[in-house]
MARBA-882778 format. One record per residue (C-alpha): x, y, z; residue in three letters. Coordinates in Angstrom, 2 decimals. Layout:
+---------+---------+---------+-----+
:       X :       Y :       Z : res :
+---------+---------+---------+-----+
:       X :       Y :       Z : ALA :
...
+---------+---------+---------+-----+
//
This chain:
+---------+---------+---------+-----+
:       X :       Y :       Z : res :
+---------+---------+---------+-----+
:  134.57 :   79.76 :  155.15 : UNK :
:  134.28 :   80.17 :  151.40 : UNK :
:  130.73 :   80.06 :  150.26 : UNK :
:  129.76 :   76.94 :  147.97 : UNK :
:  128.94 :   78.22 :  144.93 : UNK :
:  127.09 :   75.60 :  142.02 : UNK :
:  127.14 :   76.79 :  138.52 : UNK :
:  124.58 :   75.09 :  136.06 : UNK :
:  126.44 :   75.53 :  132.78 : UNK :
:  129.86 :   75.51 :  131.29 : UNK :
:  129.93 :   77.54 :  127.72 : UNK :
:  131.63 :   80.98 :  127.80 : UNK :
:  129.17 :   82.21 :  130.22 : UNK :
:  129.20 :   80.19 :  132.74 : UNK :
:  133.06 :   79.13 :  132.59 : UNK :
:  133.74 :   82.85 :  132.56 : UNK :
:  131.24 :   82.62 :  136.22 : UNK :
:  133.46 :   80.26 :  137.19 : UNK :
:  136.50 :   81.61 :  136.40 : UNK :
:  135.39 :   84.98 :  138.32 : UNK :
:  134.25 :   83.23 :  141.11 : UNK :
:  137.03 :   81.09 :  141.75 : UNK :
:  139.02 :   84.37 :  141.48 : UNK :
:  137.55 :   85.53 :  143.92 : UNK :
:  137.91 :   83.15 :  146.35 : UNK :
:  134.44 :   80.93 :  146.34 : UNK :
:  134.25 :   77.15 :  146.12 : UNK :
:  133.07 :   76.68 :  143.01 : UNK :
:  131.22 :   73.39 :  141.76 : UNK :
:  130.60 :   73.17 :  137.61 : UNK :
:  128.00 :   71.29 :  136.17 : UNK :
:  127.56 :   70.81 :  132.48 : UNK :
:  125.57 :   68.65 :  130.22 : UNK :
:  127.78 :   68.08 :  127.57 : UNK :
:  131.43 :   66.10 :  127.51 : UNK :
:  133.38 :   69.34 :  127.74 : UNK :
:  133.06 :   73.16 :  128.34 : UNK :
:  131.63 :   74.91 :  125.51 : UNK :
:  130.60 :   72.00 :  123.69 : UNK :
:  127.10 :   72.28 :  124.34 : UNK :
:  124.61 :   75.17 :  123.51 : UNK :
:  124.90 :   78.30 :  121.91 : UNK :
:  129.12 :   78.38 :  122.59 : UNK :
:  129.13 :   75.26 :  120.63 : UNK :
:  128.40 :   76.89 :  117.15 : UNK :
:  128.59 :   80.75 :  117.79 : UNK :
:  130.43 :   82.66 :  115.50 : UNK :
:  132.78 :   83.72 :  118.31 : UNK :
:  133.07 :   87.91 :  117.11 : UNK :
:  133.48 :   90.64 :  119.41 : UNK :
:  132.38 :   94.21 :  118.33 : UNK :
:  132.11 :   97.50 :  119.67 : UNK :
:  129.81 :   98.27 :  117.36 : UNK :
:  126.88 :   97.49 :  119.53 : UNK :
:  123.94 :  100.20 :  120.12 : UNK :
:  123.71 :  100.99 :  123.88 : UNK :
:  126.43 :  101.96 :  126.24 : UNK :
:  126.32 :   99.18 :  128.60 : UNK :
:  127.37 :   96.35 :  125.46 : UNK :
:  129.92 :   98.84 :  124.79 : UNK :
:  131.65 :   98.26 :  128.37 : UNK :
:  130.02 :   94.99 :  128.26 : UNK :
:  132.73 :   94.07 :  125.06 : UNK :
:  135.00 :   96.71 :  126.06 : UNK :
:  135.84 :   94.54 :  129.35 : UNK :
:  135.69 :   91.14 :  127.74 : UNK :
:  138.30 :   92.12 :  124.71 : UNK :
:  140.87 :   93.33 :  127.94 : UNK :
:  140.31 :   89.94 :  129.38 : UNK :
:  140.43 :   88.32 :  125.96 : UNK :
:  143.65 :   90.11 :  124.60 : UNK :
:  145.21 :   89.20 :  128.48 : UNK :
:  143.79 :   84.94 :  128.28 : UNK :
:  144.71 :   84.70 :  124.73 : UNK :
:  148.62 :   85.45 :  125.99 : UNK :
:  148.11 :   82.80 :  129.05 : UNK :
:  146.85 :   80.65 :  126.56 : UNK :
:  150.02 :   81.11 :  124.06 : UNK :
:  152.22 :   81.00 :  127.02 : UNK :
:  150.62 :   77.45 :  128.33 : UNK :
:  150.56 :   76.54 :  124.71 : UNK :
:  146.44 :   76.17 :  124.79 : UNK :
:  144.59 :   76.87 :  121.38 : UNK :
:  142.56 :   79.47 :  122.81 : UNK :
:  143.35 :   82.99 :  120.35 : UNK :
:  142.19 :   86.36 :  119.77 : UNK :
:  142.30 :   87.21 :  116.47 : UNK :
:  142.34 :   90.89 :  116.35 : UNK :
:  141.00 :   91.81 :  112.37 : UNK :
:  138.90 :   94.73 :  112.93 : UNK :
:  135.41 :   95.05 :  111.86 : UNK :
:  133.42 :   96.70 :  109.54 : UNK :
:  129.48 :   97.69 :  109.71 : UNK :
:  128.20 :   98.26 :  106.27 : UNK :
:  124.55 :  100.28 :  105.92 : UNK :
:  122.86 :  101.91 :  102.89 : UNK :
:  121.62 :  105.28 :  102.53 : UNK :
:  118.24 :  105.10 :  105.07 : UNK :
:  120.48 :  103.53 :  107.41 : UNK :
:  123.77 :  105.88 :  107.41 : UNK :
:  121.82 :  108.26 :  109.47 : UNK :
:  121.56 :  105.32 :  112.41 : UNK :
:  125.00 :  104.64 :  112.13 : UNK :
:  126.15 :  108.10 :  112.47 : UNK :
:  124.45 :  108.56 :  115.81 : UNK :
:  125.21 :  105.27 :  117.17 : UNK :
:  129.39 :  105.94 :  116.28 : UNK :
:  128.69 :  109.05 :  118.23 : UNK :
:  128.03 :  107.14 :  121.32 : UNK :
:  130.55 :  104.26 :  121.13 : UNK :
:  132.97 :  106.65 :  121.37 : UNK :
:  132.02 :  108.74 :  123.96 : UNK :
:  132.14 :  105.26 :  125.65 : UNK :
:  135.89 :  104.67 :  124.70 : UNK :
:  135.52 :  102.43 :  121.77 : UNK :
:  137.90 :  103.27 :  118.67 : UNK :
:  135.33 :  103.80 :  115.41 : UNK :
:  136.16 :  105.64 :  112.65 : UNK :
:  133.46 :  106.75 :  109.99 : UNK :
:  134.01 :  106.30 :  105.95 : UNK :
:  133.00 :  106.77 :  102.60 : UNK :
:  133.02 :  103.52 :  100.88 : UNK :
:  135.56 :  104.87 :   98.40 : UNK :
:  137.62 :  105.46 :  101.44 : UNK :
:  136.92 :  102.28 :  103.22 : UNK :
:  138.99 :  100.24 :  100.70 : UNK :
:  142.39 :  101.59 :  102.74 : UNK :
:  141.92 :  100.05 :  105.53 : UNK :
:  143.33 :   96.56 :  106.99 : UNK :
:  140.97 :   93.68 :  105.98 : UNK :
:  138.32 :   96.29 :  103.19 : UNK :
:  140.85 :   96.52 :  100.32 : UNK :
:  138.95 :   93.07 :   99.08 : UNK :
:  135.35 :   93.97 :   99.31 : UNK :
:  133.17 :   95.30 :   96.75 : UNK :
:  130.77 :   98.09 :   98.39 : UNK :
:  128.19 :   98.24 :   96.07 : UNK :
:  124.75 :   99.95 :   97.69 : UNK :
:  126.94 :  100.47 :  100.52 : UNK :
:  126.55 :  104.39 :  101.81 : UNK :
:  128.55 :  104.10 :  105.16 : UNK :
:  131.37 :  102.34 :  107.02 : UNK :
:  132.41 :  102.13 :  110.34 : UNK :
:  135.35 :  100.42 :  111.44 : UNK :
:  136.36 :   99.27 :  114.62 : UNK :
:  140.22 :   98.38 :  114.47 : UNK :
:  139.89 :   96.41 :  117.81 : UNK :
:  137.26 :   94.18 :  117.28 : UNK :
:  138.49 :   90.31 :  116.95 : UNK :
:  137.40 :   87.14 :  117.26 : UNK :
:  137.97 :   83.69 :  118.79 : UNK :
:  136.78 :   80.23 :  119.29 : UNK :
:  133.83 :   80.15 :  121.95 : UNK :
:  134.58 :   76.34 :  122.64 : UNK :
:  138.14 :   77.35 :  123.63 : UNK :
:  137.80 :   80.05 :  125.47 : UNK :
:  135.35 :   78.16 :  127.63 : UNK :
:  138.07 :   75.52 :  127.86 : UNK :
:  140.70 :   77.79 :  129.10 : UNK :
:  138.59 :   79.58 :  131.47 : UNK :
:  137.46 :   76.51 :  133.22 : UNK :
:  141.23 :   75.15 :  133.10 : UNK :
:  142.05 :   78.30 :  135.08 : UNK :
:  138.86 :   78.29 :  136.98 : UNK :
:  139.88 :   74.30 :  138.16 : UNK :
:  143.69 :   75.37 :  139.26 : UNK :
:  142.06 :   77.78 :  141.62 : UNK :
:  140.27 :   75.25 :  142.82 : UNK :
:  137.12 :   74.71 :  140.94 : UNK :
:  135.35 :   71.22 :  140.14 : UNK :
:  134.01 :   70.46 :  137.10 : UNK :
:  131.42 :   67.30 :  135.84 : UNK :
:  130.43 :   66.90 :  132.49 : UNK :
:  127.81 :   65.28 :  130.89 : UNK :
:  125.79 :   65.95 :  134.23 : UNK :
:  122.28 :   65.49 :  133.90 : UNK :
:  120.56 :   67.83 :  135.50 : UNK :
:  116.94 :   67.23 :  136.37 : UNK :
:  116.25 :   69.73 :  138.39 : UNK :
:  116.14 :   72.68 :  141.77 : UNK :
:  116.58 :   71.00 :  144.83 : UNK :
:  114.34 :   73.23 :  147.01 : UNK :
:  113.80 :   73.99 :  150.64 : UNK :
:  110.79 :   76.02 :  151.12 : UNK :
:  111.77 :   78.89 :  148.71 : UNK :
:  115.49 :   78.81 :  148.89 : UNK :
:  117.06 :   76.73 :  146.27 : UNK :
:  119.61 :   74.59 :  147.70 : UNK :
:  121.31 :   73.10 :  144.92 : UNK :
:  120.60 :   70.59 :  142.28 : UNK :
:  119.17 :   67.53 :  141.72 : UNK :
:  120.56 :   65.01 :  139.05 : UNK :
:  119.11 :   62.14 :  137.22 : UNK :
:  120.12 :   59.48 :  139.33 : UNK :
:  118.59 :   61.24 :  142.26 : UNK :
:  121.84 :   62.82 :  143.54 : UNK :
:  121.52 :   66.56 :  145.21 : UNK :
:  124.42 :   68.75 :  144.92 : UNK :
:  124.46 :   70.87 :  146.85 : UNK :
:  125.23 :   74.67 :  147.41 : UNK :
:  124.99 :   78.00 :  149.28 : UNK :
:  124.12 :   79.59 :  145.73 : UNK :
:  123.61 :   78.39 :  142.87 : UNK :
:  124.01 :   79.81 :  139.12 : UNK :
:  122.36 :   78.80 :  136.28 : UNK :
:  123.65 :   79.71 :  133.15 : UNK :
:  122.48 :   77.15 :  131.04 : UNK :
:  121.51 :   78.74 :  127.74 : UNK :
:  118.73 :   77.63 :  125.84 : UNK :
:  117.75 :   74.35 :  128.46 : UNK :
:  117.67 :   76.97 :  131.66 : UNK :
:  114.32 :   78.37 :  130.78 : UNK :
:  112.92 :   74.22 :  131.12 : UNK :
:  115.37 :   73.84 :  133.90 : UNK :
:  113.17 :   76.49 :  135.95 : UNK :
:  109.49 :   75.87 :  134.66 : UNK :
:  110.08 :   73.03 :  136.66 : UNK :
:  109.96 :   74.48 :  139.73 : UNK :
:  107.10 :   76.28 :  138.62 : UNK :
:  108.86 :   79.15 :  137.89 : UNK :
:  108.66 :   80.19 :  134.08 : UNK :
:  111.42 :   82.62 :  132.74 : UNK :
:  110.88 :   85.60 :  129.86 : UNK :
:  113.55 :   83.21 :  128.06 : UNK :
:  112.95 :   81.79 :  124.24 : UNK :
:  115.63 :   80.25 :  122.15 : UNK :
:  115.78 :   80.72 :  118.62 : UNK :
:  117.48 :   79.20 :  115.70 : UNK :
:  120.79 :   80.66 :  114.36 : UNK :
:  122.59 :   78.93 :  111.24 : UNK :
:  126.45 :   79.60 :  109.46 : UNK :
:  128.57 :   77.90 :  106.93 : UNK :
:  132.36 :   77.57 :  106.84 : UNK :
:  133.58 :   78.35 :  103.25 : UNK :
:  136.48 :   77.00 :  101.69 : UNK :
:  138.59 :   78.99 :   98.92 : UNK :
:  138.48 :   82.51 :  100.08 : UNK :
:  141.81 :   83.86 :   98.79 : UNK :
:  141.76 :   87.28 :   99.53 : UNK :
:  141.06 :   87.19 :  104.06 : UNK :
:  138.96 :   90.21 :  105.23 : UNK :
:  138.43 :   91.94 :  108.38 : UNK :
:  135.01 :   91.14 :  110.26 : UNK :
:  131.96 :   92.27 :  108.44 : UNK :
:  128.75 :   92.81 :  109.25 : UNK :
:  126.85 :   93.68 :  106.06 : UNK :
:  123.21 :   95.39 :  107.13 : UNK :
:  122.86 :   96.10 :  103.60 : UNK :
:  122.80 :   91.81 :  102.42 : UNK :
:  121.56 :   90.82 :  106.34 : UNK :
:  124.47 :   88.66 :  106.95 : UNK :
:  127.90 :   88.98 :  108.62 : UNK :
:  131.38 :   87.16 :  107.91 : UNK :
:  134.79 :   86.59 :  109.42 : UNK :
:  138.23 :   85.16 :  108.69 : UNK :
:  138.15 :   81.47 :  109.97 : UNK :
:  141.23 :   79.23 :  108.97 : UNK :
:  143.80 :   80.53 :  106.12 : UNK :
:  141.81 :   80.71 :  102.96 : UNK :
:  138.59 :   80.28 :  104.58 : UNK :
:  135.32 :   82.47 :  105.97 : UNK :
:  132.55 :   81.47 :  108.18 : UNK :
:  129.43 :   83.36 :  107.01 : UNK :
:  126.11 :   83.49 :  109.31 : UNK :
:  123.31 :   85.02 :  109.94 : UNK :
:  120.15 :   83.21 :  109.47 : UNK :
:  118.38 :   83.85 :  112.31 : UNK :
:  114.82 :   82.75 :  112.80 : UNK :
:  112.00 :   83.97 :  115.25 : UNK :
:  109.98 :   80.60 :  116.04 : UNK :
:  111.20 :   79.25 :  119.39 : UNK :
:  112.49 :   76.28 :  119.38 : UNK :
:  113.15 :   73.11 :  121.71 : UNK :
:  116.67 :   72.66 :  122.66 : UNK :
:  116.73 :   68.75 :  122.51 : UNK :
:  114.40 :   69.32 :  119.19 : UNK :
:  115.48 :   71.37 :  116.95 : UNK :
:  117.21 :   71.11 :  113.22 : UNK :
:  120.91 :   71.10 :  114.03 : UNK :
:  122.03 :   71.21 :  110.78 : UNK :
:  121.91 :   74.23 :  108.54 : UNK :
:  118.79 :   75.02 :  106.03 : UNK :
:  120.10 :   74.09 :  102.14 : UNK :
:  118.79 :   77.33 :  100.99 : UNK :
:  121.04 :   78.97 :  103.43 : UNK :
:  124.12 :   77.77 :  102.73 : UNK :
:  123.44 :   78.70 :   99.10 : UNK :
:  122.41 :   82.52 :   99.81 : UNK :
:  125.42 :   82.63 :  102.19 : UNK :
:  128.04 :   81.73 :   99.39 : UNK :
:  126.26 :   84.09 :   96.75 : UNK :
:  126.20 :   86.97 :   99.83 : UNK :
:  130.15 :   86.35 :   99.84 : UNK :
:  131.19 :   86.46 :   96.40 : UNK :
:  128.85 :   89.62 :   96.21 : UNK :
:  131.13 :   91.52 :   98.55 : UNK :
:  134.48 :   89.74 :   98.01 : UNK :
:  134.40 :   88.99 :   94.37 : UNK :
:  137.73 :   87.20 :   94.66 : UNK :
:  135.79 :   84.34 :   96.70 : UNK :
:  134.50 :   83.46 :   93.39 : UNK :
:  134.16 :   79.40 :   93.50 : UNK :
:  134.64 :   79.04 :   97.30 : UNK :
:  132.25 :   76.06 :   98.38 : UNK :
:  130.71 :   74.83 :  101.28 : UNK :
:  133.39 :   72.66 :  103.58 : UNK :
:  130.71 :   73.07 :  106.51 : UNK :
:  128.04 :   74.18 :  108.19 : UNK :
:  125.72 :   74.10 :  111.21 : UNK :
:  122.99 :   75.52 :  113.11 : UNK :
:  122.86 :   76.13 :  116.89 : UNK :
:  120.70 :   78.32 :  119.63 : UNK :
:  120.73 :   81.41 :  120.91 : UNK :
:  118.29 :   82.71 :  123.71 : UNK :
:  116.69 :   85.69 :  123.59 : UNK :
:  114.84 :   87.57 :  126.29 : UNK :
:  111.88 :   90.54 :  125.53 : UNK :
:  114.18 :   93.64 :  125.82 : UNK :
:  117.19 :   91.57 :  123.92 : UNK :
:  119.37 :   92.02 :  127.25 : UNK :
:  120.57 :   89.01 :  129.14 : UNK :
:  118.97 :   88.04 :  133.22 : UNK :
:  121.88 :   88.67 :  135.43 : UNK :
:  121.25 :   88.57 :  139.05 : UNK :
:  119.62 :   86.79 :  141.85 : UNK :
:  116.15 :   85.34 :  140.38 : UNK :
:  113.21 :   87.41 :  143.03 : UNK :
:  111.08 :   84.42 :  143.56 : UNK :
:  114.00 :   82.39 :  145.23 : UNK :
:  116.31 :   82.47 :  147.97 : UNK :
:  120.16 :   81.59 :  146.72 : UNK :
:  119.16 :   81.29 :  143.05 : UNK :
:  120.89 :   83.61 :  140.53 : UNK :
:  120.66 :   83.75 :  136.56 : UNK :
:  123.27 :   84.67 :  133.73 : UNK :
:  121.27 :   83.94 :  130.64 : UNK :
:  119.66 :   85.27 :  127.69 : UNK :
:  122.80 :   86.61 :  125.00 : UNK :
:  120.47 :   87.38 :  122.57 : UNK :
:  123.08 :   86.46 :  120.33 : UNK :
:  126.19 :   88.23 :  121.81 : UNK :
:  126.35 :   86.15 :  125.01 : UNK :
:  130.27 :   85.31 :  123.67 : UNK :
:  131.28 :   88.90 :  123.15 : UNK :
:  129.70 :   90.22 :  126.50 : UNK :
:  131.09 :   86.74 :  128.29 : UNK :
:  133.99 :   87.67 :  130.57 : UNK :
:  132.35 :   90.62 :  131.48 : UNK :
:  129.05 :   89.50 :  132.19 : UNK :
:  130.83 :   86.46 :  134.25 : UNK :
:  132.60 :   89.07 :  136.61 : UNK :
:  129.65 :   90.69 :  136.80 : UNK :
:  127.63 :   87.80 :  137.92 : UNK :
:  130.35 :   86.79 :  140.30 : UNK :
:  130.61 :   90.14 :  141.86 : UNK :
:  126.83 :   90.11 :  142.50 : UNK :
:  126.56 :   86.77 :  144.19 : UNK :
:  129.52 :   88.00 :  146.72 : UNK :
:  128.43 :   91.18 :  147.56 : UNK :
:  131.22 :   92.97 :  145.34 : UNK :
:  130.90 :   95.87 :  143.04 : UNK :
:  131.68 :   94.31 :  139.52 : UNK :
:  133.89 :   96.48 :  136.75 : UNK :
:  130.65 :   96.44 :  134.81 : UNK :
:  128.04 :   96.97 :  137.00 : UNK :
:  125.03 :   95.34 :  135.15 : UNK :
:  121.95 :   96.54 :  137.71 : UNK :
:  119.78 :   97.17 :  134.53 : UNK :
:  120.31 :   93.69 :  133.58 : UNK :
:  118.62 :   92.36 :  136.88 : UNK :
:  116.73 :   89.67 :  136.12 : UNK :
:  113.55 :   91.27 :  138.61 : UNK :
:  112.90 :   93.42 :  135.54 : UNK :
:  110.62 :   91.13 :  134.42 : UNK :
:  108.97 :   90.16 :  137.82 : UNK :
:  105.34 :   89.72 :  137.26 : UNK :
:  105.80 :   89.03 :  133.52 : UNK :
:  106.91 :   86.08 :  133.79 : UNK :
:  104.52 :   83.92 :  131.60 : UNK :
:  104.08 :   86.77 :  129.21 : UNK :
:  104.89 :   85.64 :  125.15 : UNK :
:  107.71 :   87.92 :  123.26 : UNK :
:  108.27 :   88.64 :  120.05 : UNK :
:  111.89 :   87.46 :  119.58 : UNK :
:  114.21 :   90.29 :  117.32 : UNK :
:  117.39 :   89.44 :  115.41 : UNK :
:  120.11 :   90.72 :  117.91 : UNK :
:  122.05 :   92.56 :  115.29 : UNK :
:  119.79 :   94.98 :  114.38 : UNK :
:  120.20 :   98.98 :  113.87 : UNK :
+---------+---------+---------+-----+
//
């Protein structure tokens, strides 16, 4: 008999659980607090960029995996006629001179772990697809990863569920869940607001910013803090660019629709409440964000504002996620804590998690992810980092 799997959590995490799981066979139950997958949460206003350019090994494969499974949806999606895309632009990483050093070293391991990067001279850099447009000013380095894309995380959380539901999966939105439903120490589901229990052989919570609450009450605090993020969609950008992530300025931008550029950054380090905090983005933000642009596309000159927002991302102390089976219960496993590239880790991280709740070896194993790191440190406070860091 296929084991009854619940999963707490439908943005690109969770969905891409789901999708995995039903994959492989499991019957898989969805819960998710919003009207629709990826419309809650972190997946609801992340940028939606995958990089290579990442600075340990394991987020190399991490992405590595989750572009193949991107590049492969995105052509289901096309084929079915869903909006889901990859946009494959490339990306650049710009650092000054006390930085170039970093970036160097860190190009040397990304591709001894496969990825395509190629190192340049910012007179060079203007050659390449998606730099001819930038201005490089205090700029000492560039890498470039030709492979790197991006995507919508609210569709790709769409599709994957879609998929996840024709293998058999169910899904209920706008569930409200209150709480574990547990027996002794195992956890054997879910309660819900109007008292229901749903229950499951194991269940998965990958709820994002609300899973650290979720578990506190059950007594059982998580290493988990989530932290503002903020970006603004800007109209008027004639000349599109490749994905940049600009160390020097503390910001990053991509191509969004034709003529436009989201722009983000903005992180803060204050933890926040999820049903709390300031969903819309800081004035002085979208004002820096705009002058950051023009500064390194100068042909962006009067592009405004069309929109802008602010979401959540979690972060954990070591700034990798909890995947695995949560030590201090029976049946309970966690895929959590994206520190701000939950999206670009998501399909990978979702087989990942699947493959550990069945007993399978995953294409990724992600053992140094378990979320017993932490056991015994559970109540400690963190200092939370900006993700994209050198």
């Amino acid at each position: 008999m296929a084991r009854r799997v619940l999963v707490v959590g439908a943005g690109a995490l969770g969905a891409s659980a789901a999708l995995a799981l039903a994959e492989a066979g499991a019957d898989v139950t969805v819960l998710e607090r919003g009207p629709a997958p990826g419309l809650a949460g972190a997946s609801a206003r992340g940028a939606g960029v995958a990089s290579v350019l990442a600075w340990n090994a394991l987020d190399i494969r991490l992405v590595r995996r989750t572009l193949q499974r991107f590049r492969a949806l995105s052509a289901t999606a096309a084929d079915r006629g869903h909006p889901f895309r990859l946009h494959v632009t490339g990306s650049a990483t710009l650092v000054d001179a006390a930085r170039a050093s970093r970036l160097e070293e860190l190009a040397v391991l990304q591709k001894r772990e496969g990825a395509e990067v190629r190192l340049l001279d910012p007179a060079d850099a203007g050659t390449l697809p998606g730099l001819g447009a930038l201005d490089l000013a205090g700029v000492a380095l560039v890498a470039f990863a030709p492979g790197d894309a991006w995507a919508s995380p609210p569709a790709y959380a769409d599709l994957a569920l879609a998929l996840a539901r024709e293998r058999g999966a169910t899904f209920t939105p706008n569930a409200d869940v209150k709480g574990l439903a547990l027996d002794g120490s195992r956890v054997a589901g879910v309660r819900l607001g109007d008292g229901r229990l749903v229950e499951a052989d194991l269940t998965l919570v990958a709820g994002g910013a609300w899973t650290a609450g979720l578990l506190a009450s059950a007594g059982a605090p998580l290493p988990l803090a989530p932290y503002r993020t903020q970006a603004v969609v800007v109209d008027g950008v004639r000349n599109p660019t490749a994905i940049v992530h600009d160390t020097v300025q503390g910001c990053y931008f991509r191509p969004d629709a034709p003529g436009r550029a989201l722009v983000g950054d903005g992180t803060t380090t204050t933890p926040e409440h999820p049903d709390l905090y300031k969903s819309e983005a800081d004035d002085g933000f979208v004002s820096r964000s705009i002058e950051r642009l023009v500064r390194r596309v100068p042909s962006a000159r009067g592009a405004f504002a069309l929109s802008s927002r602010a979401g959540l991302d979690t972060a954990t102390p070591d700034r990798h996620p909890l995947v695995g089976p949560d030590p201090r219960f029976e049946g309970l496993h966690l895929l959590v804590g994206g520190n701000g590239f939950g999206f670009m880790r998501s399909a990978a991280l979702g087989e990942a998690s699947a493959a550990t709740m069945l007993g399978r070896r995953a294409p990724v194993p992600v053992g140094a992810f378990a979320a017993a790191r932490f056991e015994g440190l559970w109540k400690e406070p963190f200092e939370i980092r900006e993700g994209f860091s050198l």
